[in-house]
C-alpha positions as CSV (number, residue, x, y, z in Angstrom):
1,X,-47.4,-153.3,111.1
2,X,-48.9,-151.0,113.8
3,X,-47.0,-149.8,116.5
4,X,-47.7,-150.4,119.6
5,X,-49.0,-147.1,122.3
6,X,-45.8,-145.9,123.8
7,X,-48.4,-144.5,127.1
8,X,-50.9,-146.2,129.4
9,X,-54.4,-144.8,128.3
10,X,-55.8,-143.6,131.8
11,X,-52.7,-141.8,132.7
12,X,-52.6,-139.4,129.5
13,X,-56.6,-139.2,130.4
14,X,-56.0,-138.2,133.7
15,X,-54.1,-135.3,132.2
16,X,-56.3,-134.4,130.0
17,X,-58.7,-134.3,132.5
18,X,-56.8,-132.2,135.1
19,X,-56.1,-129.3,132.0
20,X,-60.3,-129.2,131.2
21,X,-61.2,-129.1,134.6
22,X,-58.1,-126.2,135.4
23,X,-58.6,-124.4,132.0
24,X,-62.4,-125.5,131.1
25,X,-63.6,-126.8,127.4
26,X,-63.4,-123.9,125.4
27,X,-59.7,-122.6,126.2
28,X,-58.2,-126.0,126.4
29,X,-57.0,-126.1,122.8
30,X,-56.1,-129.6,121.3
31,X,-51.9,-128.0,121.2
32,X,-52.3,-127.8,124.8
33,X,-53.8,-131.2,125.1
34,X,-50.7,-133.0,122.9
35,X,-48.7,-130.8,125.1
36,X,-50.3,-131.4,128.8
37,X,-50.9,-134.8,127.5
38,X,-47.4,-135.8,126.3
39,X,-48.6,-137.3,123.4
40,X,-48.2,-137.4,119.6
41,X,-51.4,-135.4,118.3
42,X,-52.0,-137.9,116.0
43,X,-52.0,-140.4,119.2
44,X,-54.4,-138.2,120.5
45,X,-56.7,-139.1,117.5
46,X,-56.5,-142.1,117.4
47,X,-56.7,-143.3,121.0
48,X,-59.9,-140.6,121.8
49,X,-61.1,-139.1,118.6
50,X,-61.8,-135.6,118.7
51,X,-61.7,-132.7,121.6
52,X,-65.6,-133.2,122.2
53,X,-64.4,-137.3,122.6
54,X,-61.9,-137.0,124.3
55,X,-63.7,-134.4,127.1
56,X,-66.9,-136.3,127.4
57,X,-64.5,-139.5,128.1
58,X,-62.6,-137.2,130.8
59,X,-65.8,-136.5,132.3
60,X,-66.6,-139.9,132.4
61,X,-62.8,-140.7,134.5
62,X,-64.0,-137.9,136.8
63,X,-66.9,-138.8,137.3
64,X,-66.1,-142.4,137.9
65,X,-63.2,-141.8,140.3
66,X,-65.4,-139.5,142.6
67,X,-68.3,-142.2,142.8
68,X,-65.1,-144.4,143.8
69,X,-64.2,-142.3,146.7
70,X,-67.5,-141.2,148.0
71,X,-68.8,-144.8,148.0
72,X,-65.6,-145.6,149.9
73,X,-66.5,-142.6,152.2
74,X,-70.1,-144.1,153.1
75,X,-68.5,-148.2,153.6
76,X,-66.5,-146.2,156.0
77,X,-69.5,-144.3,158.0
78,X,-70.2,-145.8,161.0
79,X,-73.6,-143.4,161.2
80,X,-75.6,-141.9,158.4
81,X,-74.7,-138.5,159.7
82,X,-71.0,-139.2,159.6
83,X,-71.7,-140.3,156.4
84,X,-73.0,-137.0,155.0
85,X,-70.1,-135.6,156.8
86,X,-67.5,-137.3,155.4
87,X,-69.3,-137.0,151.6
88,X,-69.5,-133.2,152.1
89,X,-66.0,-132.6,153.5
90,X,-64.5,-134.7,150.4
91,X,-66.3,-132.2,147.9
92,X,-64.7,-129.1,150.1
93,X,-61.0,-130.8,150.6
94,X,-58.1,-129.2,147.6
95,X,-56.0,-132.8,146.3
96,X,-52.7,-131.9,146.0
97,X,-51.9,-131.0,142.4
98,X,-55.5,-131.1,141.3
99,X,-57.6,-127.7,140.7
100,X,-60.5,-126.2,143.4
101,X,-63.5,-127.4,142.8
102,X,-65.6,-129.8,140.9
103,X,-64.8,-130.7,136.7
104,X,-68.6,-131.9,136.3
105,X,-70.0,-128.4,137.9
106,X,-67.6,-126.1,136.2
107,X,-68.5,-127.7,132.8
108,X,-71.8,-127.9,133.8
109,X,-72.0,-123.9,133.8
110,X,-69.5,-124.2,131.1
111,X,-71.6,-126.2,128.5
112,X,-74.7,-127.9,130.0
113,X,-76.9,-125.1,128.3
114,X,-75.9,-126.1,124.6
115,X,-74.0,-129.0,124.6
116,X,-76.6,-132.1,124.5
117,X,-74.0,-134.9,125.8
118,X,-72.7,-132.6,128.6
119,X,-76.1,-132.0,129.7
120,X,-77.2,-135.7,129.5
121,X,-73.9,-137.1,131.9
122,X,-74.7,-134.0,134.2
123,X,-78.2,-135.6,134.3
124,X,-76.8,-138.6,135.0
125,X,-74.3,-137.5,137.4
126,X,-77.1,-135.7,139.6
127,X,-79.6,-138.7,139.8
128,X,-76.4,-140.9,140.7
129,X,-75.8,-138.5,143.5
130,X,-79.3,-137.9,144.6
131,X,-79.8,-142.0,144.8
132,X,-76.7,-142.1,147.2
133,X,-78.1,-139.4,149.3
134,X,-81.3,-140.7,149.7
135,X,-80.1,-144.0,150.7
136,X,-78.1,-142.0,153.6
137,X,-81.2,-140.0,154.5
138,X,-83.3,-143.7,154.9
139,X,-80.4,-145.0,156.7
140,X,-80.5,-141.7,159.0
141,X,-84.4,-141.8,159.2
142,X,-84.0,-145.7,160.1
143,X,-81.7,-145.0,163.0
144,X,-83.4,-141.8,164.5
145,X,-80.8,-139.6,163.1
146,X,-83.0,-137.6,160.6
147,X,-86.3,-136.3,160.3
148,X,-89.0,-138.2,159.0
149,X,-91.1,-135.2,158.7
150,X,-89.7,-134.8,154.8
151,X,-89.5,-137.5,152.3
152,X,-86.0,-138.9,151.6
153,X,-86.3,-138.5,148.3
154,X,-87.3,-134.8,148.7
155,X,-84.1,-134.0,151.4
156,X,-81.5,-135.7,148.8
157,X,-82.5,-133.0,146.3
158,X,-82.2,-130.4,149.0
159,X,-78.6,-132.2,150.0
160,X,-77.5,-132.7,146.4
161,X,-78.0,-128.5,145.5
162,X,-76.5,-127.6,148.5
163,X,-73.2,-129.9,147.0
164,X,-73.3,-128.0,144.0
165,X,-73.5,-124.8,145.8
166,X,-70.6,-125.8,147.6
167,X,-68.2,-127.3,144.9
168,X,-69.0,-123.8,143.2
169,X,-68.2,-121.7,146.3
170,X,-65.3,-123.5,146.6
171,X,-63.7,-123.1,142.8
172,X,-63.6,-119.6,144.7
173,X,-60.8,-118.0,147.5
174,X,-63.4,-118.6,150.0
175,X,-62.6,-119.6,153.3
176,X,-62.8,-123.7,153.5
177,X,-63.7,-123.2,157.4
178,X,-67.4,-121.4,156.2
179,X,-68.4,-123.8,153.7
180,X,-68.0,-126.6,156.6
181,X,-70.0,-124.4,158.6
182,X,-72.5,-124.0,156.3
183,X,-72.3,-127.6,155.8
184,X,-72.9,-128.4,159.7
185,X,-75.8,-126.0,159.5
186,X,-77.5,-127.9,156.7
187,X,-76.9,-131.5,157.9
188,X,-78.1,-130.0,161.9
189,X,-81.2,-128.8,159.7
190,X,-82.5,-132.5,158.7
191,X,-81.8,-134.1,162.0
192,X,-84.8,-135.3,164.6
């Protein structure tokens, strides 16, 4: 008779994400995993399979819960330049509890490089983005907001690097206020 799971799946997998995005993929060793986790190892195994499993299905809850909240950020816009400003400002804000900076970025410098399913969701992750910035650049081009001197397609790859730039300046000390700034100065840059 098997025994039933004595934890709810996405809570031990929210911990396991928080350790790989604090620690990274290569120090996070599966004793620190059962530990962080709370979990039997052999729970572990069985519920996500290995540590290459059980990070790419971390990525995945990451990735998932930040689409969440920035899609919840846009419905909430009542402009497409309060838009942009509300998606930027959520990839500078520190969560109580949770570590600086972005998981998907930091593995992404991490692993992308030789790691064939990290490099595929990072991909992924980046066309997801890009498609949601370009739908707020259309909506700002639509309204008056944004220049329609440069193709939307073309300004959501200019507004996608410039959120990797800032999710990696911010896994650093420096000061929250100048990555806003810098942010005001790049969404000031695409305006009519």
């Amino acid at each position: 008779m098997s025994r039933s799971k004595e934890f709810e799946v996405n809570e031990v997998l929210d911990k396991a994400m928080v350790l790989f995005w604090e620690q990274g993929y290569e120090k996070t060793s599966m004793s620190d995993l059962v530990e962080h986790m709370g979990i039997h190892r052999r729970s572990l195994y069985d519920t996500f399979g290995d540590k290459h499993s059980l990070f790419l299905q971390a990525i995945d809850r990451y990735t998932n819960k930040v689409k969440i909240n920035l899609t919840s950020e846009v419905k909430q816009s009542k402009t497409a330049t309060e838009a942009l400003q509300s998606i930027f400002q959520f990839m500078v804000s520190e969560e109580e509890g949770l570590p600086s900076g972005c998981l998907l970025v930091n593995t992404i410098t991490e692993l992308a490089a030789r790691d064939t399913d990290v490099n595929t969701k990072s991909i992924e992750s980046f066309r997801i983005t890009e498609d949601m910035l370009e739908q707020i650049v259309l909506w700002g081009q639509r309204d008056g907001e944004f220049t329609s001197d440069q193709n939307a397609k073309e300004l959501a790859e200019y507004l996608n690097t410039l959120s990797i730039g800032i999710r990696v300046m911010g896994r650093s000390s420096i000061d929250k206020a100048k990555l806003l700034h810098i942010i005001d100065v790049s969404i000031n840059l695409i305006k009519s």
